[in-house]
C-alpha positions as CSV (number, residue, x, y, z in Angstrom):
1,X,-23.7,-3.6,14.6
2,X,-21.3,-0.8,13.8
3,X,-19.5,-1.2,17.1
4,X,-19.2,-5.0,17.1
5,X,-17.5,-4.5,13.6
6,X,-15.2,-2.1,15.0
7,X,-14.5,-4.9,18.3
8,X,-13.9,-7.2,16.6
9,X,-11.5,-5.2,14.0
10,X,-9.7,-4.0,16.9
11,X,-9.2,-7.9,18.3
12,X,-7.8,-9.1,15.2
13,X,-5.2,-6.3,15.3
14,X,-4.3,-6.9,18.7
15,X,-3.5,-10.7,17.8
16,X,-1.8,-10.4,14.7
17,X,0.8,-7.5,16.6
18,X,0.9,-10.4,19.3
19,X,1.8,-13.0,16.7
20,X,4.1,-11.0,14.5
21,X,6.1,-10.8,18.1
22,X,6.0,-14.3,19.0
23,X,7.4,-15.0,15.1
24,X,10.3,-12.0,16.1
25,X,11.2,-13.3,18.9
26,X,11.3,-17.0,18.2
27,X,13.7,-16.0,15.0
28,X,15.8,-14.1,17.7
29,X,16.1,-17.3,20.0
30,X,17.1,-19.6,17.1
31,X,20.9,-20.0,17.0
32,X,22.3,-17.7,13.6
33,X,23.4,-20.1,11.0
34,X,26.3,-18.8,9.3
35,X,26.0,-19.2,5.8
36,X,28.6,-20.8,3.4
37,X,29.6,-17.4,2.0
38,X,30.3,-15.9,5.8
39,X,32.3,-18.9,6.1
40,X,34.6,-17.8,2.6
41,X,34.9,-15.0,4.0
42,X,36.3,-15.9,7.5
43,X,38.7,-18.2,5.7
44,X,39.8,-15.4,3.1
45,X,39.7,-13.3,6.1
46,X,42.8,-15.6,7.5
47,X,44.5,-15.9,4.6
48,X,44.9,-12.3,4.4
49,X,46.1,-12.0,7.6
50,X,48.7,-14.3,7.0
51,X,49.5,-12.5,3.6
52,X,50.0,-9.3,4.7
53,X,52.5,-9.9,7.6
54,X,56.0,-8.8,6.7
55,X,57.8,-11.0,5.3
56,X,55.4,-13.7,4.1
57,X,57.9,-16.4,2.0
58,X,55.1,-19.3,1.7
59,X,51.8,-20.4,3.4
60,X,50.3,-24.0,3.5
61,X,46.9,-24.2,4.7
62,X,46.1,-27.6,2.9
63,X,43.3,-26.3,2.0
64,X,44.6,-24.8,-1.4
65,X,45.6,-27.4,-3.9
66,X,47.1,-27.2,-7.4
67,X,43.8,-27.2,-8.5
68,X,42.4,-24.6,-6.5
69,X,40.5,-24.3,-3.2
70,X,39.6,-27.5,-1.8
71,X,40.8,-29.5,-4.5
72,X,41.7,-33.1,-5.0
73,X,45.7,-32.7,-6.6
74,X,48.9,-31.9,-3.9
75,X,48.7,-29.1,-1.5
76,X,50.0,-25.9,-3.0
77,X,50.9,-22.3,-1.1
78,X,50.2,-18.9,-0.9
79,X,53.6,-16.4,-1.4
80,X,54.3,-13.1,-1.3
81,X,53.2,-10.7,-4.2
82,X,55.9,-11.1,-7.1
83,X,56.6,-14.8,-6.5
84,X,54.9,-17.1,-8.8
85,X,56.4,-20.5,-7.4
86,X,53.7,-22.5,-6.6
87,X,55.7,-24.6,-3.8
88,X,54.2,-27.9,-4.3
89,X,54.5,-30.4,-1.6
90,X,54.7,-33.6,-3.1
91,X,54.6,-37.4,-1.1
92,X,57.6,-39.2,-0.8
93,X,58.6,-42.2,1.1
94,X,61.9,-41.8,2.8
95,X,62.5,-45.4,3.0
96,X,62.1,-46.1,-0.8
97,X,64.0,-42.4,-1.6
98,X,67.0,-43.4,0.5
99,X,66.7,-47.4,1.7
100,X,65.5,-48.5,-2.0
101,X,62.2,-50.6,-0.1
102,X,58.7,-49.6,0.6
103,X,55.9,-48.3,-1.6
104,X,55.9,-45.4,-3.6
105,X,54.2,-42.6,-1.6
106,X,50.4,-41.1,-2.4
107,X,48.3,-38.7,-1.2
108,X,46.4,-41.4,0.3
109,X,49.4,-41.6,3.1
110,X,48.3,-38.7,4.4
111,X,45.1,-38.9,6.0
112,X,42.6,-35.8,6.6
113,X,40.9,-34.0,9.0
114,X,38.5,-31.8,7.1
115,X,38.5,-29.0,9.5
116,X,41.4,-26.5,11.3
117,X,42.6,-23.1,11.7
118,X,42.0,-22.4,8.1
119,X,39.9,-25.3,7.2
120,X,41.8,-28.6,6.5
121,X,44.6,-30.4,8.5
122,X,47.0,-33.6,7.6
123,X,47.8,-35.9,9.7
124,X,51.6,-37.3,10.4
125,X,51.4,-41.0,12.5
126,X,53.8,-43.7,13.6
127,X,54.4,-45.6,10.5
128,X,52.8,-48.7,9.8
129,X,56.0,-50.5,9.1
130,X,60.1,-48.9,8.7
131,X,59.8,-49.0,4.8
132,X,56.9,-46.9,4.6
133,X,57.7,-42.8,6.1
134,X,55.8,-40.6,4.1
135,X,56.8,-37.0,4.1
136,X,55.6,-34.0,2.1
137,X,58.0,-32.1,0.6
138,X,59.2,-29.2,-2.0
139,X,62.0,-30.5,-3.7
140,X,65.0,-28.5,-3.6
141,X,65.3,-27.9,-7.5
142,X,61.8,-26.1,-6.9
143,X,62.9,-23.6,-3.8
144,X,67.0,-23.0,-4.7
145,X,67.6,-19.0,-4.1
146,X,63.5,-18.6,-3.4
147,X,62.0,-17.0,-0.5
148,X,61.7,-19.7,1.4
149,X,65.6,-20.6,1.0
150,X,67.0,-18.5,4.3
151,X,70.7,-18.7,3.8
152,X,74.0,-16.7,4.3
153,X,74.9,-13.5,5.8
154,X,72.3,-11.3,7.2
155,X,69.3,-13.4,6.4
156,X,67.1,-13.9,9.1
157,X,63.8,-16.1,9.4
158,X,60.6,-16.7,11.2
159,X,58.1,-19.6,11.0
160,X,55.1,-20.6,12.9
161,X,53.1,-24.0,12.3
162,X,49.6,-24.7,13.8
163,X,49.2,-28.6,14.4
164,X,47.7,-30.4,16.9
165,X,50.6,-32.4,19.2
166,X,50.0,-36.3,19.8
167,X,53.5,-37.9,20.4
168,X,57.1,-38.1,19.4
169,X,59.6,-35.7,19.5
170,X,61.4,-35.2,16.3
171,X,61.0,-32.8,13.2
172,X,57.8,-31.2,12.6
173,X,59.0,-28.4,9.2
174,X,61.5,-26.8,7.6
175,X,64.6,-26.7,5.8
176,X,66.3,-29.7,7.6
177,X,67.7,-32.4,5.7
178,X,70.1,-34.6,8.4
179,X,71.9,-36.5,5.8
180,X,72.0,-40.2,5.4
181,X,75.7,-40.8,6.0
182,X,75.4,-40.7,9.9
183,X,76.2,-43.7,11.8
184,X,73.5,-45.9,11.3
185,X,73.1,-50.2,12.3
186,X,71.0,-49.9,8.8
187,X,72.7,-47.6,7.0
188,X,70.8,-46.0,4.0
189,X,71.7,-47.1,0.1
190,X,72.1,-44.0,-1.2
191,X,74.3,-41.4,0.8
192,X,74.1,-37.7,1.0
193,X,75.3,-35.6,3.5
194,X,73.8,-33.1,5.9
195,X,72.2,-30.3,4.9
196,X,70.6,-28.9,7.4
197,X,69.5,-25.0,7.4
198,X,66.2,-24.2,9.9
199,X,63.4,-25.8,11.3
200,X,61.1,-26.9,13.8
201,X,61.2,-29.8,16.6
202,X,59.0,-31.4,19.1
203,X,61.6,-31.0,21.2
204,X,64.2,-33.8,20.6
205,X,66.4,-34.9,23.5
206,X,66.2,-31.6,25.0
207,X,62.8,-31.9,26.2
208,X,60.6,-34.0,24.3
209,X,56.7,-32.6,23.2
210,X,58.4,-29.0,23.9
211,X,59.0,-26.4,20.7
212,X,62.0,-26.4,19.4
213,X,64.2,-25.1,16.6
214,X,67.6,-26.2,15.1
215,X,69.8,-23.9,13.0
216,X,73.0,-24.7,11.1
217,X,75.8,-22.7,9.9
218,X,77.6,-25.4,7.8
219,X,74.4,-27.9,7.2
220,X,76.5,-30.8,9.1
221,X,77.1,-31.7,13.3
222,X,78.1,-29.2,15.7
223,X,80.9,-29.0,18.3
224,X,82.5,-32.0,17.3
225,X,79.3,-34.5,17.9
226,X,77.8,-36.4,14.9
227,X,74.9,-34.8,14.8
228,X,73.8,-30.8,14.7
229,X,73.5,-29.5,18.4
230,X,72.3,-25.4,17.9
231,X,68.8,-25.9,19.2
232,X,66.5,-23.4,21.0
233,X,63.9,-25.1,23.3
234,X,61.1,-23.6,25.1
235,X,60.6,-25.1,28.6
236,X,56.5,-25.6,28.4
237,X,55.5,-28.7,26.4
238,X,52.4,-29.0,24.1
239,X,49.2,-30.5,25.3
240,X,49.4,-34.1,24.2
241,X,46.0,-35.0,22.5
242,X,45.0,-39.2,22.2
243,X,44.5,-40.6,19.1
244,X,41.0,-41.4,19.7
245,X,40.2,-38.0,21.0
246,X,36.8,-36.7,20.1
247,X,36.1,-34.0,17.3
248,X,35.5,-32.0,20.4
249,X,38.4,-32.4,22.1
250,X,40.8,-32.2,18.7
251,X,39.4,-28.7,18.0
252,X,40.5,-27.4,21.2
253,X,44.2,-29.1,21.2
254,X,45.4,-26.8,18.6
255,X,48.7,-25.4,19.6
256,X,50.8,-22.9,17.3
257,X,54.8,-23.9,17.7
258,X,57.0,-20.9,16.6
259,X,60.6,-19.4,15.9
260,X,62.5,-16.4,15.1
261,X,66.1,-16.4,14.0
262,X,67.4,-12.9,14.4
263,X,70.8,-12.3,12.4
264,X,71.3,-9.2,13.7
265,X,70.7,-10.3,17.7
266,X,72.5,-13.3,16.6
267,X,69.7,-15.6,18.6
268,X,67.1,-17.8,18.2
269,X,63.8,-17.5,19.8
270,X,61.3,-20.3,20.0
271,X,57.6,-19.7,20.5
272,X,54.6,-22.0,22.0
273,X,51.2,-20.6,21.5
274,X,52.3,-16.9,21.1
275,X,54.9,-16.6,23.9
276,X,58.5,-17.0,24.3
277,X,59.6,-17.4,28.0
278,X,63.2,-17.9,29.0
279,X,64.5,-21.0,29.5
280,X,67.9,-21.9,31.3
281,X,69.7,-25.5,31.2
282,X,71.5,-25.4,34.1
283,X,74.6,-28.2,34.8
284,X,75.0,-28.2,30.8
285,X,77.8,-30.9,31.6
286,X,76.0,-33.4,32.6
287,X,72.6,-32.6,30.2
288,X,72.5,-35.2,27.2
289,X,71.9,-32.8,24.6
290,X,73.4,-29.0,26.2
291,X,76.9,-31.0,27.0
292,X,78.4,-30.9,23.4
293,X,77.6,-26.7,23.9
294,X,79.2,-26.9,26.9
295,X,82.1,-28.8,26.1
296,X,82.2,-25.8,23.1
297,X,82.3,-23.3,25.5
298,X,85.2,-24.7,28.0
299,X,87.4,-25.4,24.7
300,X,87.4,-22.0,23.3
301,X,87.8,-20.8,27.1
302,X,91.1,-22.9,27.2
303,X,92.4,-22.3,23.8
304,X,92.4,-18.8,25.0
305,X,95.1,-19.2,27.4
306,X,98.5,-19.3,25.9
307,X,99.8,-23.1,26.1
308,X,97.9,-26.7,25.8
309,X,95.9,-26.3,29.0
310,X,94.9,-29.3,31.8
311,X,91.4,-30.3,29.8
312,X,92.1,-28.9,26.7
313,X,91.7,-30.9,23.2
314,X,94.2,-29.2,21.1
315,X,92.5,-31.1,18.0
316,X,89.1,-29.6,18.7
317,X,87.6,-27.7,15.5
318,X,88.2,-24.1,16.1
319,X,85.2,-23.0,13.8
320,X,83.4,-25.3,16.5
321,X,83.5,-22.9,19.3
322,X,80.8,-22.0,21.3
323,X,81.4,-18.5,22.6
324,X,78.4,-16.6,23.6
325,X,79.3,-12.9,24.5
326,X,80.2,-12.2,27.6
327,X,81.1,-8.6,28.1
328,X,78.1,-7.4,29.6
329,X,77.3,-8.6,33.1
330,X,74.1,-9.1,34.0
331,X,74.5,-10.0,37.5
332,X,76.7,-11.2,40.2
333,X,76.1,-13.9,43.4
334,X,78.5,-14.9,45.6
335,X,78.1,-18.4,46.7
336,X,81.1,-18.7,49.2
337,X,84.2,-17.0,50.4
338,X,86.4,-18.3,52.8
339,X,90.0,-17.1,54.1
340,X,91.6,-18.3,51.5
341,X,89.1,-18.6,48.6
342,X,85.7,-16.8,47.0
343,X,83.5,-18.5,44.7
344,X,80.9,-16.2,42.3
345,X,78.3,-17.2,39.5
346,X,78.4,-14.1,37.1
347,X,74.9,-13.8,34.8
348,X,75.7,-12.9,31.4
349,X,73.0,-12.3,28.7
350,X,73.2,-16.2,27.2
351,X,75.3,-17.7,30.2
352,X,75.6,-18.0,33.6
353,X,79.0,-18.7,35.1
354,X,81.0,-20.0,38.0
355,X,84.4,-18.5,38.9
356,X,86.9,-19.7,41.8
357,X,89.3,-17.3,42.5
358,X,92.5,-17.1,45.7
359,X,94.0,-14.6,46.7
360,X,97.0,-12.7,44.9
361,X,100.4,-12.0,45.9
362,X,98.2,-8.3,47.9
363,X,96.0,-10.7,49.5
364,X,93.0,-9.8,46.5
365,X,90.9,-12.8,45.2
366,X,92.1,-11.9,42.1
367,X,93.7,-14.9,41.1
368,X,91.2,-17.0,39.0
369,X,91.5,-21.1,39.8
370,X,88.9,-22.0,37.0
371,X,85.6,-21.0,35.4
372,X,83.1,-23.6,34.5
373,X,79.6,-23.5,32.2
374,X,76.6,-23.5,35.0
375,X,73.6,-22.8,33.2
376,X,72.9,-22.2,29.2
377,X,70.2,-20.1,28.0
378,X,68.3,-22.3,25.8
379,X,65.6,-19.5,24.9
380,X,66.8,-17.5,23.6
381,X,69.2,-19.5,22.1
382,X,72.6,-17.9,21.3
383,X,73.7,-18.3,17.5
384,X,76.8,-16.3,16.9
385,X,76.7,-17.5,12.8
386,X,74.6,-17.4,9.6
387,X,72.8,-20.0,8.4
388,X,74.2,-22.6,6.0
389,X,73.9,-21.5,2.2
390,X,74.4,-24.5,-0.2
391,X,76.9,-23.4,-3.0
392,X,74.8,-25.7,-5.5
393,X,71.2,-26.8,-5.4
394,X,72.6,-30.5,-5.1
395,X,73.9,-29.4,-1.6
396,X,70.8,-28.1,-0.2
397,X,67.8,-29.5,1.5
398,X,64.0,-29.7,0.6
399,X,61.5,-28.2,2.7
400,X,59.6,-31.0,4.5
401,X,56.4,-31.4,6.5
402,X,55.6,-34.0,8.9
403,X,59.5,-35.8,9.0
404,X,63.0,-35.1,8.0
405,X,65.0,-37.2,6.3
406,X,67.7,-38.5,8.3
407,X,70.1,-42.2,8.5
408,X,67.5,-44.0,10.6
409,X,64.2,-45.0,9.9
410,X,62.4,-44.6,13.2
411,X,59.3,-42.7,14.0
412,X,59.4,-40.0,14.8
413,X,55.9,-37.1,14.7
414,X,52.6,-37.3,15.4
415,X,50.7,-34.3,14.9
416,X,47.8,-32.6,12.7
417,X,49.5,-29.8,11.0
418,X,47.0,-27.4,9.6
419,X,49.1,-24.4,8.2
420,X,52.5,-23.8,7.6
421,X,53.9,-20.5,7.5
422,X,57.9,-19.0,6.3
423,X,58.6,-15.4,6.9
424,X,62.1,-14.5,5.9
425,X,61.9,-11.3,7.9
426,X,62.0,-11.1,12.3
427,X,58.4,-11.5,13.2
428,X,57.8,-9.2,16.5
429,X,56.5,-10.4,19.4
430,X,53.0,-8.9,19.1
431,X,52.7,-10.3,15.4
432,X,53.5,-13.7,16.4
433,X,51.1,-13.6,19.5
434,X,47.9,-12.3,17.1
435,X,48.9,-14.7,14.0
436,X,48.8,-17.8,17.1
437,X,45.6,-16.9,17.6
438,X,44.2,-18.1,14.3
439,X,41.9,-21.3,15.5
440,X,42.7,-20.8,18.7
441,X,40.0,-18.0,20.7
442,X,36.5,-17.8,20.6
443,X,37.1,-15.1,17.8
444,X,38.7,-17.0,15.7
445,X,37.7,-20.7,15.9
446,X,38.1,-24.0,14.0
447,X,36.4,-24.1,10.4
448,X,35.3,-26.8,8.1
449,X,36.5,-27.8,4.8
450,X,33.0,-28.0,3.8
451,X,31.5,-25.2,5.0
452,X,34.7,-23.0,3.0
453,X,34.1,-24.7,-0.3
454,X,29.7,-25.2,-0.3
455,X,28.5,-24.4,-3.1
């Protein structure tokens, strides 16, 4: 009797050790669910990261509001430690700013997303009709001689924005205010001109759905044209997602578009998902947006040369010049030499150009027949200047998200943008490749509004 006791004792221990595994391992199996703290945490995580990069002028994640995380009032941004400006981005209508017709703008204009890099996008679409073109924007009263206000000599600036790309070409952020006094078959009721200082482009006539970045020195055209023409373009082009795309496919379309203005380097440097490669535009001439740079370039090369020149506008604006350095060769190709004449392309660091030379009086090809503009670097993008700085607040632009105002009313974006960020320092190559990572690898993936702000 003893001994069956002690059997079956021993049997009963034997299952409950062989279901106190089967429990283990079946909560091993089951997928972890993160819980709504972890998921704080990962988004204060990113915010930090952001924070403490050098430089930090402002952050919009659209996630913080006016009335805190995950709020209902206008999107608000993080700064750097000392600056208390809250950077507001209010909605306006372009149309009804500028035109006098359309709606008054709402938060309502700007649909949601509910999930991005840090937790929330807005989305920026054709417009439903040419008086309605809602923008977000900080006001220029709220920003004058801020952080975020890049201006004058030795002030340089970096900015990324992570959106997802899904048509159009034109201004994605920044400090970029074209003026409504451009030639225009509907020209605007109230008139202001340029003032234009940074910001970012899906590419514009350059190369459309590529990153881009336009800088100005005097917040009006360049090189004579009507409109501004310094622009660094990066030759990729971002991943064009449908409308209708799935949840699926939206959270793997996000794409980080980049710059870095360099004061001292005197270049801009445009940046598409964490890299910058070179980019050349060769036969500048004949390229619809790189022949006002050229025609820059041959102008100050024949207004060097004593006397009016064959080719040369005397009436040109000599603060219009385009001349990139060229004192340090890079590299030299000789395409042909004959008897009589020898015809290099010298590589310089921004330029690459064509020289015809005959022979001299000692039978040298040192006598030069002309020099023309082959190829322009377009990233990085020579900017021998500083950028504009307004002499009153009056004369400078807002920062704006999603469009820029400007004499037409066209479309001109579409994109989810779901963070914003303005360093007024040079970002380095490495910082800008970890910060483009944010929502983008396995280690850092998409989050949800919801899951941030659970109670």
């Amino acid at each position: 009797m003893k001994q069956s006791a002690l059997t079956i004792t021993f049997i009963c221990s034997i299952l409950l050790l062989i279901s106190g595994n089967i429990q283990k391992s079946n909560a091993q199996s089951k997928p972890h669910k993160t819980a709504s703290s972890d998921f704080a945490k990962i988004y204060q995580n990113r915010i930090n990261k952001i924070q403490k990069t050098p430089g930090l002028a402002a952050f919009w994640d659209f996630v913080k509001r006016e009335d805190g995380i995950g709020g209902s009032g206008r999107f608000s941004a993080y700064t750097s430690k000392g600056d208390s400006r809250p950077y507001i981005l209010e909605p306006h209508n372009i149309s009804r700013d500028f035109w006098l017709d359309g709606p008054e703008a709402s938060m309502a204009d700007f649909p949601l997303l509910g999930r991005g890099p840090f937790g929330q996008a807005v989305q920026f679409t054709n417009p439903d009709s040419l008086n309605n073109l809602p923008v977000l924007l900080v006001p220029r009263k709220e920003l004058n001689d801020s952080p975020i206000d890049v201006k004058g000599p030795g002030k340089s600036v970096s900015m990324l924005v992570w959106m997802i790309y899904q048509g159009g070409d034109h201004a994605i952020a920044g400090l970029w205010h074209e003026g409504t006094d451009s030639p225009s078959k509907e020209p605007p009721v109230v008139q202001v001109r340029g003032q234009r200082q940074y910001g970012l482009f899906a590419g514009l006539g350059a190369k459309k759905g590529a990153a881009s970045v336009h800088v100005s020195e005097n917040g009006l055209a360049s090189f004579g044209d009507v409109y501004a023409r310094h622009l660094s373009v990066t030759n990729e082009t971002m991943d064009k997602t449908p409308n209708d795309a799935s949840a699926q496919k939206l959270d793997s379309s996000w794409c980080v578009v980049g710059f870095v203005y360099d004061n001292k380097k005197k270049c801009v440097t445009t940046y598409l998902n964490g890299v910058a490669t070179e980019n050349w535009m060769d036969d500048p001439a004949n390229n619809k947006f790189y022949k006002y740079a050229e025609k820059a370039w041959k102008q100050a090369k024949l207004a060097a040369i004593p006397g009016i020149q064959d080719g040369e506008d005397a009436g040109f604006p000599k603060d219009q010049f385009y001349n990139p350095p060229e004192d340090k060769l890079c590299r030299e190709v000789v395409i042909s030499e004959t008897e009589s004449e020898k015809v290099v392309i010298r590589t310089y660091e921004f330029t690459k150009v064509r020289f015809v030379y005959h022979k001299d009086s000692k039978g040298k090809f040192n006598q030069l027949v002309s020099s023309d503009l082959v190829s322009i670097k377009a990233n990085p993008y020579y900017f021998g200047k500083d950028i504009y700085s307004p002499k009153t607040p009056e004369e400078g632009s807002p920062f704006t998200i999603g469009r820029a105002i400007h004499s037409v009313r066209h479309a001109t974006l579409s994109a989810y943008i779901g963070g914003v960020a303005v360093f007024n320092e040079v970002l380095s190559p490495k910082e800008i490749k970890e910060l483009s990572l944010i929502g983008r690898s396995k280690e850092m993936p998409v989050i949800k509004l919801k899951e941030i702000v659970k109670n």
